[in-house]
N, C-alpha and C positions, 0 to 999 in steps of 0.2 A: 087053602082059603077057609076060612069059618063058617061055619054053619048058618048062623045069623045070614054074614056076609053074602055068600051062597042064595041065601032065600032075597035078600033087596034084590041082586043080581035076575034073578030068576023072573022076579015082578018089574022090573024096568026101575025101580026104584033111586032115580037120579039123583035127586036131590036129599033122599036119606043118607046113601052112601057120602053123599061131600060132606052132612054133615056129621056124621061117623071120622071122615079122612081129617077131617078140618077140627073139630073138636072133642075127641073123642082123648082120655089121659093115656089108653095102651098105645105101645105104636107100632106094637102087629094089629091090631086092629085100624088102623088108621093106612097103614101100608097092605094090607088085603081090600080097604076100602079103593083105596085106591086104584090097584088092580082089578078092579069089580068096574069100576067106571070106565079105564082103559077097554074093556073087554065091552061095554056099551057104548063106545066108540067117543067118550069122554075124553077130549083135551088135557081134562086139567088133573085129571089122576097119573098121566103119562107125567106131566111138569110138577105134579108133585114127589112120582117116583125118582124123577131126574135129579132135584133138589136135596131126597135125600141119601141118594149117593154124594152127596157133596157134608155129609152131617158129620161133626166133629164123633159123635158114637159110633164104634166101630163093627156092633151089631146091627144099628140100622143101618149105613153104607152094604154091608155085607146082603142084606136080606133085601133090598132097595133092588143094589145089582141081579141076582138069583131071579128074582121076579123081573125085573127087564131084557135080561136073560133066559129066559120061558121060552119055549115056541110060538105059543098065544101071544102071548104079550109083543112077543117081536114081531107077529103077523101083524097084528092090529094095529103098531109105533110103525110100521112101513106104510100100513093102509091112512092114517093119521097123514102120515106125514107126505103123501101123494096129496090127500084132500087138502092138506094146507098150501101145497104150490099151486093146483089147482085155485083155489082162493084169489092166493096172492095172486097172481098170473091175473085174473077177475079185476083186481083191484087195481093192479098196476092201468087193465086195457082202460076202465072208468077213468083214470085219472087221463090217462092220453086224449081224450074223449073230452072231458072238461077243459084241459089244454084248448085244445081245437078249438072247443068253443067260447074261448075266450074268457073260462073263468078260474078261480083260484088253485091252483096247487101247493101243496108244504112238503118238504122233509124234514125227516130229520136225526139226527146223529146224535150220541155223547164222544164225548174226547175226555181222556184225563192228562190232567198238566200239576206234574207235584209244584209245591209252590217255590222252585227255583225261576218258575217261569213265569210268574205273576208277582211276584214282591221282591220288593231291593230292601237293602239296608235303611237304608234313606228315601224319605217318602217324600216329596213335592205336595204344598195345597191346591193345586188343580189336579194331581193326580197324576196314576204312574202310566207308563207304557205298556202294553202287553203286545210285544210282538207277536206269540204265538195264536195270540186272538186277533191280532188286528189281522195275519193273514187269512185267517177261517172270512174276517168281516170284507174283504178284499176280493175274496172269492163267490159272495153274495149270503154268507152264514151272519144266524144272531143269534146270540146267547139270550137264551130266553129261560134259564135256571140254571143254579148252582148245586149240587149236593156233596157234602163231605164225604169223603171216602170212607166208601163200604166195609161194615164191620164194625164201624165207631159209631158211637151217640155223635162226637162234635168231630168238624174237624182238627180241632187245637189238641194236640198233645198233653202229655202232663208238663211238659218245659214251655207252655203257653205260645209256640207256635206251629203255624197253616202246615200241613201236613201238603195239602195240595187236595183235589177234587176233582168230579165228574160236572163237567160245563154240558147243557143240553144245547145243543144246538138245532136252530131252524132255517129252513130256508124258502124260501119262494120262487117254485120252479116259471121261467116263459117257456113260448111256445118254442122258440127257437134251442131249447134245453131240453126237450118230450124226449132225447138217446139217452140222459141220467136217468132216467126211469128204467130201462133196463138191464140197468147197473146194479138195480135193486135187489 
């Protein structure tokens, strides 16, 4: 880890460090940054080391991994990652709780459906079917966003068609549904 890096670390220095991780042009600096926050019990320097072990450059995957890989770094994505069930665990009892008490709960999922399952050849002016969705809406789901498949600006190909996409979906849990929550 760098020296700079080393000293935010040293001062608690949160928010320098993200923006070092987050805008900085080197990207060992930006990947030591990152590990500086993981090591300050930082979420989001773990999900940014996570991220770019996924990087099309094959020095940062490499250097990504090595520092996730650490002893540190693994103690600290264990201890993370306790406190986030911990959380969640929090979050789910709250929602039980508002259950009970008679007031709102949501879920919710993505699904992806390539567009064999959303468009025919032939479109109807009232519109098509989607059985794939209608059984998500069947089961008490609603589609409440569309996003083109990840990776692409649109979802239309260069031959100008639907690739297919991520449907968000939501749902509105009753009382009598409070065991889906620990499905969570």
């Amino acid at each position: 880890m760098e020296t700079a890096i080393q000293d935010l670390v040293k001062m608690h220095d949160i928010e320098s460090l993200y923006e070092v991780m987050t805008e900085n042009d080197d990207f060992m600096y930006c990947l030591d940054a990152a590990e500086g926050l993981v090591m300050l019990d930082d979420p989001r320097g773990l999900e940014f080391l996570n991220e770019a072990t996924l990087s099309e450059d094959e020095d940062i995957r490499v250097v990504a991994q090595e520092i996730l890989d650490s002893p540190d770094v693994r103690r600290k994505r264990e201890n993370l990652e306790v406190d986030n069930k911990r959380e969640r665990e929090d979050y789910i009892a709250g929602a039980k709780k508002r259950l009970q008490a008679g007031k709102k709960v949501f879920v919710y999922k993505t699904v992806y459906l390539s567009s064999s399952f959303f468009l025919s050849d032939e479109s109807s002016e009232d519109g098509d079917n989607v059985p794939a969705l209608n059984d998500f809406g069947f089961d008490g789901w609603e589609v409440t966003a569309f996003v083109g498949r990840v990776g692409r600006t649109s979802p239309i190909l260069s031959n100008g068609n639907v690739s297919g996409g991520y449907f968000i979906m939501k749902k509105e849990l009753t009382p009598d549904e409070i065991a889906e929550l620990d499905q969570l």
